[in-house]
One Martini backbone bead per residue (centre of mass of N, CA, C, O) as a GRO file, in nm:
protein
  417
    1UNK     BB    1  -2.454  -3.334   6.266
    2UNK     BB    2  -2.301  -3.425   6.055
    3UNK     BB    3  -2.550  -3.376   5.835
    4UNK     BB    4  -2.490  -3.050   5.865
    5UNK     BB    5  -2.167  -3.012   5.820
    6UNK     BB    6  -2.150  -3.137   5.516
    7UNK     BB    7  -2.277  -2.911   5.365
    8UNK     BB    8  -2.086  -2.648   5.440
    9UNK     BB    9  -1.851  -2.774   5.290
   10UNK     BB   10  -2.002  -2.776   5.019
   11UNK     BB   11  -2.069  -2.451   5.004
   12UNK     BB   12  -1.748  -2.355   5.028
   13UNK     BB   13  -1.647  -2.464   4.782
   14UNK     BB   14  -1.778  -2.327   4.552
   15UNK     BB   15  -1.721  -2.053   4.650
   16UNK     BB   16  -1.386  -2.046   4.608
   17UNK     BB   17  -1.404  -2.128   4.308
   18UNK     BB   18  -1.537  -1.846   4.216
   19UNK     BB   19  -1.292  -1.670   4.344
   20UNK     BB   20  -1.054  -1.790   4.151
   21UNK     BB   21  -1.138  -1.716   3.922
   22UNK     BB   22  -1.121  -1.439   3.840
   23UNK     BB   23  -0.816  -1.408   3.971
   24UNK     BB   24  -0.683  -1.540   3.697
   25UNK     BB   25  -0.753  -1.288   3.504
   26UNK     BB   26  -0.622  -1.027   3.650
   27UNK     BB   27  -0.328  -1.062   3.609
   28UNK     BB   28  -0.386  -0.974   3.267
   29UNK     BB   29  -0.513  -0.696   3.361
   30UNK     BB   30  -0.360  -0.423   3.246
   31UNK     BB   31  -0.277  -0.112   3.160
   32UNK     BB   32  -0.230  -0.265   2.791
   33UNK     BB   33  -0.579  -0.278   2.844
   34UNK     BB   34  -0.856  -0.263   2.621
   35UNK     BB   35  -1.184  -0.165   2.626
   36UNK     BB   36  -1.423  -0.265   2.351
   37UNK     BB   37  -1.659  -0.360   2.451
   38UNK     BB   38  -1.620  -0.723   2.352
   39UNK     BB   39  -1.340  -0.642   2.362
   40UNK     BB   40  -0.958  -0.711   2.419
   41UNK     BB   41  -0.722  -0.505   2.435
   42UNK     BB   42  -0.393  -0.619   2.369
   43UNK     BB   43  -0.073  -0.466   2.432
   44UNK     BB   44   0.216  -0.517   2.254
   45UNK     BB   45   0.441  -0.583   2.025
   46UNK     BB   46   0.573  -0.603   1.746
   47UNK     BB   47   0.574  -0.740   1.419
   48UNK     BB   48   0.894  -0.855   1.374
   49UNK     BB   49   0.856  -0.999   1.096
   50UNK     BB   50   0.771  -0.740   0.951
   51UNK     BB   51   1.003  -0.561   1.018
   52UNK     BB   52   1.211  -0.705   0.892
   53UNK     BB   53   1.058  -0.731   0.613
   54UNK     BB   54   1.113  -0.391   0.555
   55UNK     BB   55   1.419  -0.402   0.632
   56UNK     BB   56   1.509  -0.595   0.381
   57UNK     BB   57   1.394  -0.437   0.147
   58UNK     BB   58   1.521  -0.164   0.179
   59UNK     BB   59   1.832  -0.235   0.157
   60UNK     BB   60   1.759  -0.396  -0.115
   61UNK     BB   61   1.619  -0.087  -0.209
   62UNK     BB   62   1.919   0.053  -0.223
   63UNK     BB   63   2.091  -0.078  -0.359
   64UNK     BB   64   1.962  -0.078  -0.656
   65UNK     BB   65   1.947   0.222  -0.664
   66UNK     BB   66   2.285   0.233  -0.707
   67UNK     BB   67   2.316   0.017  -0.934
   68UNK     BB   68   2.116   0.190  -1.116
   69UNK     BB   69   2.228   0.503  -1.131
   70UNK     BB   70   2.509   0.574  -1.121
   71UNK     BB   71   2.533   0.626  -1.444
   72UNK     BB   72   2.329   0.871  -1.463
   73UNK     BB   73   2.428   1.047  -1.260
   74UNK     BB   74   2.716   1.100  -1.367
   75UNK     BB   75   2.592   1.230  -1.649
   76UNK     BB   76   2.375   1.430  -1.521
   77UNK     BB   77   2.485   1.518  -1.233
   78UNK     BB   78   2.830   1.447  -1.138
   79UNK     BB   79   2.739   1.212  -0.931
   80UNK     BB   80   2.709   0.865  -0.848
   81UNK     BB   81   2.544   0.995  -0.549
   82UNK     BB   82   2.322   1.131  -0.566
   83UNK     BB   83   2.067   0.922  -0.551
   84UNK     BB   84   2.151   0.801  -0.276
   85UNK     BB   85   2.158   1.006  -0.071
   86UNK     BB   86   1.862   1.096  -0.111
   87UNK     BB   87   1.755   0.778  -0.083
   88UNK     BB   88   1.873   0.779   0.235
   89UNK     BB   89   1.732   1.011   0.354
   90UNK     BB   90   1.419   0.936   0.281
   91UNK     BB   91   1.490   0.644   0.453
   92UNK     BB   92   1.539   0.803   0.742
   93UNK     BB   93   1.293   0.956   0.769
   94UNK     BB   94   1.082   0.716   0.746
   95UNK     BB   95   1.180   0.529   0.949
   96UNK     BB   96   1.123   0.732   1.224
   97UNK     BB   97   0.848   0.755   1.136
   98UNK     BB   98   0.769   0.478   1.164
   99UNK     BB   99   0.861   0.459   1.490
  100UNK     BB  100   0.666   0.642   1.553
  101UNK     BB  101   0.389   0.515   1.471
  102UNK     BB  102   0.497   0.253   1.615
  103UNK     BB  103   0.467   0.350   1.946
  104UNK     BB  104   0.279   0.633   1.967
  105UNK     BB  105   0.023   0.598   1.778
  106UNK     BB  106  -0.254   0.547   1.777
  107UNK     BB  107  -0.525   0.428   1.546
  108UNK     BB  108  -0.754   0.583   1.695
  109UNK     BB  109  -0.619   0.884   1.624
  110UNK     BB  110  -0.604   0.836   1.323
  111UNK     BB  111  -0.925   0.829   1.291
  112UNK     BB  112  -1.012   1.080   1.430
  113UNK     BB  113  -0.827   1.239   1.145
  114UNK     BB  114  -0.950   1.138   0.875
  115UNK     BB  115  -1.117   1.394   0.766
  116UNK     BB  116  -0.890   1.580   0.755
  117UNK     BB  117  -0.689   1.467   0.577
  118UNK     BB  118  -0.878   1.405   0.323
  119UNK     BB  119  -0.921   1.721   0.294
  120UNK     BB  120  -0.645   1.814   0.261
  121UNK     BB  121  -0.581   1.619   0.001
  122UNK     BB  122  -0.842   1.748  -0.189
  123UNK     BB  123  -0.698   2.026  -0.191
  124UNK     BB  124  -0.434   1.925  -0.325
  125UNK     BB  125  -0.557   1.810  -0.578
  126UNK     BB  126  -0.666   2.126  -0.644
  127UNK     BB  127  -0.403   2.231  -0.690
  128UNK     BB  128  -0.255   2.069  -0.900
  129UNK     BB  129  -0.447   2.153  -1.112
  130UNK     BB  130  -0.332   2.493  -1.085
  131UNK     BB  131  -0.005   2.479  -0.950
  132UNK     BB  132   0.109   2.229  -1.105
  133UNK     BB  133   0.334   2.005  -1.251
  134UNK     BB  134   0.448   1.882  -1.561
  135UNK     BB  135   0.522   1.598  -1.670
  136UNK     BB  136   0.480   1.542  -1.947
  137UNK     BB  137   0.113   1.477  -1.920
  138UNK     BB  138   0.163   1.489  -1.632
  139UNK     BB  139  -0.046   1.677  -1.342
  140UNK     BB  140   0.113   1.573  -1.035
  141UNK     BB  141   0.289   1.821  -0.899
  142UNK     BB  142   0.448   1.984  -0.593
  143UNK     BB  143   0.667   2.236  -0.553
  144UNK     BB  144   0.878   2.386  -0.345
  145UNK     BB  145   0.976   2.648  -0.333
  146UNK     BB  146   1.326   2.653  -0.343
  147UNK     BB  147   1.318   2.387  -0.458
  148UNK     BB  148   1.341   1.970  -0.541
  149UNK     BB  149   1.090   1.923  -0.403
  150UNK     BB  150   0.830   1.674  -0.426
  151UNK     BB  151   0.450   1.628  -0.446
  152UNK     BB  152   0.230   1.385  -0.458
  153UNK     BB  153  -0.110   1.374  -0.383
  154UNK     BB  154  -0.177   1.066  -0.467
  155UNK     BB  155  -0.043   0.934  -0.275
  156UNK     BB  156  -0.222   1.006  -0.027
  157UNK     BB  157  -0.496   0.921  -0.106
  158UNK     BB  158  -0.453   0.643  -0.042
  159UNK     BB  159  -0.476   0.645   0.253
  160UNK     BB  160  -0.741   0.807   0.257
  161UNK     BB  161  -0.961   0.598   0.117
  162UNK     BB  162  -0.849   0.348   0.331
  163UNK     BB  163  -0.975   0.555   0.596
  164UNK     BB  164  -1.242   0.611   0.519
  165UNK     BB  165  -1.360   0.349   0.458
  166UNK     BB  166  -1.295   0.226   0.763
  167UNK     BB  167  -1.453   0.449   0.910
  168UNK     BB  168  -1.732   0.379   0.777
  169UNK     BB  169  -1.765   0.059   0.812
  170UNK     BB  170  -1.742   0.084   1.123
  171UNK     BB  171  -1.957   0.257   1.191
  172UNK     BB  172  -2.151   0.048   0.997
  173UNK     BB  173  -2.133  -0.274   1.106
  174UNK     BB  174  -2.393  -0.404   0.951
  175UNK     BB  175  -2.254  -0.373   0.668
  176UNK     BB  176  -2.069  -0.640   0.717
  177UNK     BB  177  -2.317  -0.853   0.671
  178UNK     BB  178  -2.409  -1.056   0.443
  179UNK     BB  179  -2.681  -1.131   0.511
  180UNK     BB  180  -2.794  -0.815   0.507
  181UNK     BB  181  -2.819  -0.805   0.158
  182UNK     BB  182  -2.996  -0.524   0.104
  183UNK     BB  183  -3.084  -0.221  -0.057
  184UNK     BB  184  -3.004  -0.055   0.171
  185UNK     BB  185  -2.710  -0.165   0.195
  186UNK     BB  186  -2.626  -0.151  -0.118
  187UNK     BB  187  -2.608   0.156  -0.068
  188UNK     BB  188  -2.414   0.173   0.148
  189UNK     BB  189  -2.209  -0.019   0.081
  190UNK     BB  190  -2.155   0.079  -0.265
  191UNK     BB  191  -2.241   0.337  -0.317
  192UNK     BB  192  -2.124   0.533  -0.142
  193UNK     BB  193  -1.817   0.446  -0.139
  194UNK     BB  194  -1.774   0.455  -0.461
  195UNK     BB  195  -1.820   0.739  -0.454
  196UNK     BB  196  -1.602   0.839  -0.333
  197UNK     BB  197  -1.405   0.688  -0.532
  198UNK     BB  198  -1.498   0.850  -0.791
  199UNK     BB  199  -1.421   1.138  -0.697
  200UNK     BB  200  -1.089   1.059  -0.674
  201UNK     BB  201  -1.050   0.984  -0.969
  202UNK     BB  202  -1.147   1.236  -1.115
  203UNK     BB  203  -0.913   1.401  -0.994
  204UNK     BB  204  -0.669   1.204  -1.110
  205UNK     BB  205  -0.758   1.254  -1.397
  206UNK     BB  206  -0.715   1.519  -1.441
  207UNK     BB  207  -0.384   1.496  -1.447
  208UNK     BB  208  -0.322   1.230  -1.603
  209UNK     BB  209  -0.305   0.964  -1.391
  210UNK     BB  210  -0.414   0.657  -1.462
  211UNK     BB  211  -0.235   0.471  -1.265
  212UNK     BB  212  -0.400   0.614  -1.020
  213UNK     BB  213  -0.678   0.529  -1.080
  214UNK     BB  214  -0.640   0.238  -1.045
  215UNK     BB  215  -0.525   0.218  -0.753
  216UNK     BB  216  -0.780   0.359  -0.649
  217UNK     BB  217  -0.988   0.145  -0.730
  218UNK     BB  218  -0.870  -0.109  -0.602
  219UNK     BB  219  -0.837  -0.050  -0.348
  220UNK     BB  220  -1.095   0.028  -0.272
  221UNK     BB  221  -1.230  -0.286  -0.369
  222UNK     BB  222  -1.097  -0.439  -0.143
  223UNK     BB  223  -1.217  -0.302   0.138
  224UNK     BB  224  -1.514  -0.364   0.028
  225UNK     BB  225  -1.489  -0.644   0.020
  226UNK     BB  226  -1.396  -0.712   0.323
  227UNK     BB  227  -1.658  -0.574   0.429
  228UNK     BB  228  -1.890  -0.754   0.238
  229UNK     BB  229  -1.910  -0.763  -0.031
  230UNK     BB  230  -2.004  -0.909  -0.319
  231UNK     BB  231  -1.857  -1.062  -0.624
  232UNK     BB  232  -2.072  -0.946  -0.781
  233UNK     BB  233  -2.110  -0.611  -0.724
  234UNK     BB  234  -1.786  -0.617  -0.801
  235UNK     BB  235  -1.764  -0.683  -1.088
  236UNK     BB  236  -1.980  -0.511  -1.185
  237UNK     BB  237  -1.807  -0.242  -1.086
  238UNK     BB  238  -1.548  -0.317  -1.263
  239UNK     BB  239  -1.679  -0.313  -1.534
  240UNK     BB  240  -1.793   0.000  -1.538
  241UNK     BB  241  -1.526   0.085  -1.521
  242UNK     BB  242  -1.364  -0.036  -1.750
  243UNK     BB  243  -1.537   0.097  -1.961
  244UNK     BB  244  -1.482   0.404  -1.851
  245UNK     BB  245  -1.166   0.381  -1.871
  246UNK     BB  246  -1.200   0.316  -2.215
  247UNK     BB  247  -1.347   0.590  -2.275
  248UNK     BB  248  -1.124   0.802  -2.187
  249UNK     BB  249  -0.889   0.704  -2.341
  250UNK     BB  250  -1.049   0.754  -2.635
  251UNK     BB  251  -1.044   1.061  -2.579
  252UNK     BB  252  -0.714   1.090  -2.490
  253UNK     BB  253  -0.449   1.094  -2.632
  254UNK     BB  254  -0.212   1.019  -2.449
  255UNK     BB  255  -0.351   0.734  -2.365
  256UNK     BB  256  -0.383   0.646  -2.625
  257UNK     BB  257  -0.091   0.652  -2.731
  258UNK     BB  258  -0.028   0.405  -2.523
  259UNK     BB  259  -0.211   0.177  -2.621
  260UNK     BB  260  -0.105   0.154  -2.918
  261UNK     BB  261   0.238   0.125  -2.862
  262UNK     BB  262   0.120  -0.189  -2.727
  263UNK     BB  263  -0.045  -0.266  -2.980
  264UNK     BB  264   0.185  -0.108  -3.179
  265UNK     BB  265   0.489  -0.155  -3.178
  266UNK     BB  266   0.558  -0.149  -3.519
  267UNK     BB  267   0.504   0.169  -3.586
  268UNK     BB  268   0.755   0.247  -3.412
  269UNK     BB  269   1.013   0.340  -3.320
  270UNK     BB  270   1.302   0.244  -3.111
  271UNK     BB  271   1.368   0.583  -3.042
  272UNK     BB  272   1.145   0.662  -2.898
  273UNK     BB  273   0.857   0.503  -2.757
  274UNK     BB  274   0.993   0.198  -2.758
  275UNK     BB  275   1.228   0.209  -2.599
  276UNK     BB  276   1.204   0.136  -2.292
  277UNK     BB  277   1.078  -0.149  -2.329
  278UNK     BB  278   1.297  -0.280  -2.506
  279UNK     BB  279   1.530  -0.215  -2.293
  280UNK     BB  280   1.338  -0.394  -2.051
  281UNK     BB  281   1.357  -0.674  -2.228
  282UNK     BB  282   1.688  -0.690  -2.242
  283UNK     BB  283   1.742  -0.697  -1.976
  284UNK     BB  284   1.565  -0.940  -1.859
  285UNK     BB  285   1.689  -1.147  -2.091
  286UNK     BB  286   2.030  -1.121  -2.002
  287UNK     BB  287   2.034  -1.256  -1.709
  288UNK     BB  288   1.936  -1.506  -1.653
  289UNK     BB  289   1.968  -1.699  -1.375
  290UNK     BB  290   2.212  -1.486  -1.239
  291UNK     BB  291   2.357  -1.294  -1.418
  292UNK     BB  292   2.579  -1.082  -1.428
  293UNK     BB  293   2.579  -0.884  -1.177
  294UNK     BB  294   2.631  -0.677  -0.946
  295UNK     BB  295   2.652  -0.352  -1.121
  296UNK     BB  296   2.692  -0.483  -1.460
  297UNK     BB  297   2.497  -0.367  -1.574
  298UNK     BB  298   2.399  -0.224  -1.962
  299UNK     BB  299   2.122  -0.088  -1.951
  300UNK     BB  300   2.202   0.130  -1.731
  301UNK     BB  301   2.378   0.302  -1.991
  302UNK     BB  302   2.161   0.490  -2.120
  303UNK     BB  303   1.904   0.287  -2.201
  304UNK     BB  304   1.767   0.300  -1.933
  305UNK     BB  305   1.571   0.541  -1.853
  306UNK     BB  306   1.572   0.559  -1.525
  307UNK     BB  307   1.642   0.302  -1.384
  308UNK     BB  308   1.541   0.381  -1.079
  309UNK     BB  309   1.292   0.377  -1.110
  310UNK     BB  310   1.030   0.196  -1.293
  311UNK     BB  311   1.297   0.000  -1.415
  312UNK     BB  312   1.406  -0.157  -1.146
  313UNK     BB  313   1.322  -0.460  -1.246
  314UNK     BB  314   1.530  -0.492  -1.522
  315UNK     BB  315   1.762  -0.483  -1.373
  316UNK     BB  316   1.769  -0.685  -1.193
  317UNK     BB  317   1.744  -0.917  -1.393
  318UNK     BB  318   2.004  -0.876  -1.491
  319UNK     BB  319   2.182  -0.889  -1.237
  320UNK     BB  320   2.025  -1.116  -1.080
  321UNK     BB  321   1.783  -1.273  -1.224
  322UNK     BB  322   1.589  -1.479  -1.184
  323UNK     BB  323   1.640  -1.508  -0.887
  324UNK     BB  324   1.627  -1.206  -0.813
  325UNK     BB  325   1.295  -1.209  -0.956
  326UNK     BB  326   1.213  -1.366  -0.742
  327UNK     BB  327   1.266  -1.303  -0.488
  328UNK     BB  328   1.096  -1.030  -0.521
  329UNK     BB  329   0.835  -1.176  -0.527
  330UNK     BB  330   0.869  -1.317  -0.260
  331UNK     BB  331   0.856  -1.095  -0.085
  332UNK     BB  332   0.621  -0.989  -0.109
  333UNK     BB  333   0.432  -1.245  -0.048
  334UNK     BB  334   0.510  -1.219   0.215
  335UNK     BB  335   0.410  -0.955   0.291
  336UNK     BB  336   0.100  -1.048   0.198
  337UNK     BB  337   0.078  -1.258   0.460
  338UNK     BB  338   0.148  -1.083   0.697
  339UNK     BB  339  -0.030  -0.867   0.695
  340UNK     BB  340  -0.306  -1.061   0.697
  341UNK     BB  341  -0.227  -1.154   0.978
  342UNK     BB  342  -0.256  -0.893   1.119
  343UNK     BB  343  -0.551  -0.824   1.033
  344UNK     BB  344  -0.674  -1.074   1.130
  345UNK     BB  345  -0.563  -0.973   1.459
  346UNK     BB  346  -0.728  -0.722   1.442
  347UNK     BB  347  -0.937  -0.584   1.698
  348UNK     BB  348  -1.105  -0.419   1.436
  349UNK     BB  349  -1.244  -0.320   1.148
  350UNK     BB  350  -1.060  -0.078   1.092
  351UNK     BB  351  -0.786  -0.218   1.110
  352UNK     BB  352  -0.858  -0.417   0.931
  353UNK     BB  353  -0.861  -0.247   0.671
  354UNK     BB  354  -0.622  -0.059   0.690
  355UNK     BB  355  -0.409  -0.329   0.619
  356UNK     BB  356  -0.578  -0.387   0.349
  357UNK     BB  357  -0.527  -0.129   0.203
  358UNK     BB  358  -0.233  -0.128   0.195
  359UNK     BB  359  -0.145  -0.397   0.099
  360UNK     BB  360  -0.260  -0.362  -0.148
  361UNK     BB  361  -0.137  -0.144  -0.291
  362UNK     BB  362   0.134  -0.274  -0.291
  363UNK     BB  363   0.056  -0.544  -0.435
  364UNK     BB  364  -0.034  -0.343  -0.704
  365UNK     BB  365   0.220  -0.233  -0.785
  366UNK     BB  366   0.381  -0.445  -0.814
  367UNK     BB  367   0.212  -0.586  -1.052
  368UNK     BB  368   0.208  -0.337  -1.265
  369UNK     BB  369   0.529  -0.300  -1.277
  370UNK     BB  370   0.606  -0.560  -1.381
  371UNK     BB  371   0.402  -0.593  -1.621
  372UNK     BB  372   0.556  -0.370  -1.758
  373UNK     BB  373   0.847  -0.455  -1.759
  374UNK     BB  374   0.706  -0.723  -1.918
  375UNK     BB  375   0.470  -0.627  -2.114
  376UNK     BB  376   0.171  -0.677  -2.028
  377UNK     BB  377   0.130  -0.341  -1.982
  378UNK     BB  378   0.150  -0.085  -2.037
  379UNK     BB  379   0.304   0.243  -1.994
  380UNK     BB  380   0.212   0.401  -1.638
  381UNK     BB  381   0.416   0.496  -1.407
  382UNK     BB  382   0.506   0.258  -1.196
  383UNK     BB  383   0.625   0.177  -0.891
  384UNK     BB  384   0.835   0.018  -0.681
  385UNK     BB  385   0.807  -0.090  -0.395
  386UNK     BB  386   1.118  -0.014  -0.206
  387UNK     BB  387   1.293   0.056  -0.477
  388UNK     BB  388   1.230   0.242  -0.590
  389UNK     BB  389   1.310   0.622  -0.639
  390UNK     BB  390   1.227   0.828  -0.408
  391UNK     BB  391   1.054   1.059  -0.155
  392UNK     BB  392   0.720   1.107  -0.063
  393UNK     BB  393   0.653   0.813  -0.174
  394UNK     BB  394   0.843   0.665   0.069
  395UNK     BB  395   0.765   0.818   0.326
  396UNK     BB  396   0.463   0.692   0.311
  397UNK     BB  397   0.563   0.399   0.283
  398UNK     BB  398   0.650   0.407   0.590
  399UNK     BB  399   0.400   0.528   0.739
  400UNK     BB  400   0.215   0.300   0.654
  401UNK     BB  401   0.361   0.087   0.819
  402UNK     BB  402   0.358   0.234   1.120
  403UNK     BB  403   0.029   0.133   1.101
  404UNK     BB  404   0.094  -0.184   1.095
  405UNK     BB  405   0.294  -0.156   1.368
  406UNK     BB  406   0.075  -0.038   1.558
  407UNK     BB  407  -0.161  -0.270   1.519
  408UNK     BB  408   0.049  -0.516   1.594
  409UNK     BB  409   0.072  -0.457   1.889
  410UNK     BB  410  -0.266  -0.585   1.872
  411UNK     BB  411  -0.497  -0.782   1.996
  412UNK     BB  412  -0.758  -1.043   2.027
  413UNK     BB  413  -1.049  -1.054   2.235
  414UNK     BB  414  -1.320  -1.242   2.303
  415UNK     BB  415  -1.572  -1.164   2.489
  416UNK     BB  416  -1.941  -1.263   2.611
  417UNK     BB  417  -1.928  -1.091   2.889
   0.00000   0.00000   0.00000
């Protein structure tokens, strides 16, 4: 009888551990987890570190706006706040955006209307090539009759090329896996996207909007290597863009002459071509360590034109010094380290490339901007993301940190069975 008891005994012992291990995972299933095939997303809060440091970099580029402004405005303009009031509009309507998009849409439904959106941008992009402003040489905006509001398409299409790519690579995943990069994957891999990218640059060249085509072909280039692209095909395919785009820079005046000007110039008086760049390396060179101080520069007083725009990090240079231009490289340093860390953690391919896509955009633009204003590379008109002053593109970037922090809600576990 014993023996025949002790059997029972052992046979609910681990009946009961069967059913208690389920019991324990149950807890944690709620309401705020989606499962997607093998993957189980769990949304909570957002990335608080990512969020503190765009609302940091915000404020401190909006100061910057202000002391770097106040004297071109009160010249042009008739009051020292014109520029700054704008400024504050812009980056409150960008904020609200900013947090509907990171707490209501989820980034799935960003997927879902990525071919809309798209297509949209590239209708606005064949716009502006007939009914577009040109400022300069370049015909790139489109402004609302009866304002002096303006859009530049070319600021949407990066958001628009980095959802295509992820969108594609996303829905085919095989094209993830390093191990099978064979012809035909080469060719969806590589080719495909690339002619994508490859026709956003071309209307973007129409415009002759040049540094929009660098960081639009940068970008795409970003997203496909994250995607598995290998380093030979993507080194072969920047090679093959260089020097394309050295070839058409040779075909076009405006852009020879851009280059000509970094390349020689001495050739030219430095009232004229050359004035921007030696205005932006006097401040950049008077700061010294720590700088005139706050609101002091001298080269913001008509010397350097339009300080707030894409010379604001030569301004900061005088103003706050080496400790001031160093600081502001490290705010980037930080954006894209944390960037980073949510891609890491985005649940699925999409969202990961999507972060991936956004933050090269930032770091890209932010390296191309200091380098003009240190003359490492011609000027090109590229601004410097969270401080230059902007309108639709401060506000298009705030609504694509609120894609990184609607992203960064979601965690993802893996789970085998």
């Amino acid at each position: 009888m014993n023996k025949n008891v002790q059997p029972k005994t052992e046979t609910k012992e681990p009946k009961k551990s069967r059913k208690l291990l389920p019991e324990k995972k149950k807890p944690t299933i709620k309401k705020d987890i989606v499962k997607d095939n093998d993957i189980v997303r769990i949304k909570g809060d957002m990335d608080r570190t990512f969020l503190i440091l765009v609302i940091v970099m915000i404020c401190f580029g909006s100061v910057m706006v202000f002391s770097a402004s106040y004297a071109y405005a009160l010249a042009s303009k008739g009051s020292s706040y014109y520029f700054i009031e704008k400024q504050l509009f812009f980056v409150a309507a960008g904020v609200v955006g900013m947090f509907v998009v990171a707490n209501f849409i989820d980034y799935r439904t960003i997927k879902k209307y990525t071919k809309l959106y798209f297509t949209i941008v590239m209708i606005l992009l064949g716009v502006v090539l007939l009914y577009g402003t040109a400022e300069g040489e370049a015909q790139r905006w489109i402004y609302i009759p009866g304002t002096s509001f303006g859009i530049q398409p070319s600021e949407f299409m990066k958001l628009g090329i980095v959802l295509m790519l992820a969108k594609y690579f996303s829905e085919n995943e095989k094209l993830l896996d390093r191990q099978t990069f064979k012809y035909e994957p080469v060719v969806r891999r590589l080719a495909l996207p690339y002619a994508l990218v490859i026709i956003v640059c071309i209307m973007v060249a129409l415009e002759k909007h040049f540094s929009g085509v660098i960081i639009l072909f940068l970008i795409g280039t970003c997203v496909i290597f994250t995607a598995g692209g290998q380093l030979k095909w993507l080194l072969g395919s920047g090679g093959a863009f260089a020097t394309l785009l050295l070839g058409v820079i040779m075909l076009v005046p405006y852009a020879r002459g851009r280059l000509d000007i970094w390349l020689n110039p001495e050739n030219y008086s430095s009232q004229s071509e050359t004035w921007q760049t030696i205005q932006g390396l006097n401040a950049v060179g008077s700061g010294g360590f720590f700088g005139v101080g706050l609101g002091n520069s001298l080269q913001k007083h008509m010397f350097v034109s339009q300080p707030q725009n894409d010379f604001i990090f030569a301004i900061i240079a005088e103003e706050l010094g080496f400790v001031g231009a160093v600081g502001t490289i490290f705010l980037f340093g930080v954006f894209i380290w944390r960037g980073l860390v949510i891609a890491n953690r985005a649940p699925d391919s999409f969202s990961k490339l999507v972060v991936v896509g956004i933050v090269s955009k930032v770091a890209i633009q932010a390296v191309l901007n200091i380098a003009v204003v240190t003359n490492t590379i011609p000027n090109t008109g590229i601004s410097l993301p969270f401080f230059s002053y902007g309108g639709s593109s401060l506000m298009m970037l705030l609504l694509e940190m609120g894609i990184i922090l609607s992203i960064s809600r979601f965690s993802h576990i893996r789970v085998n069975d």
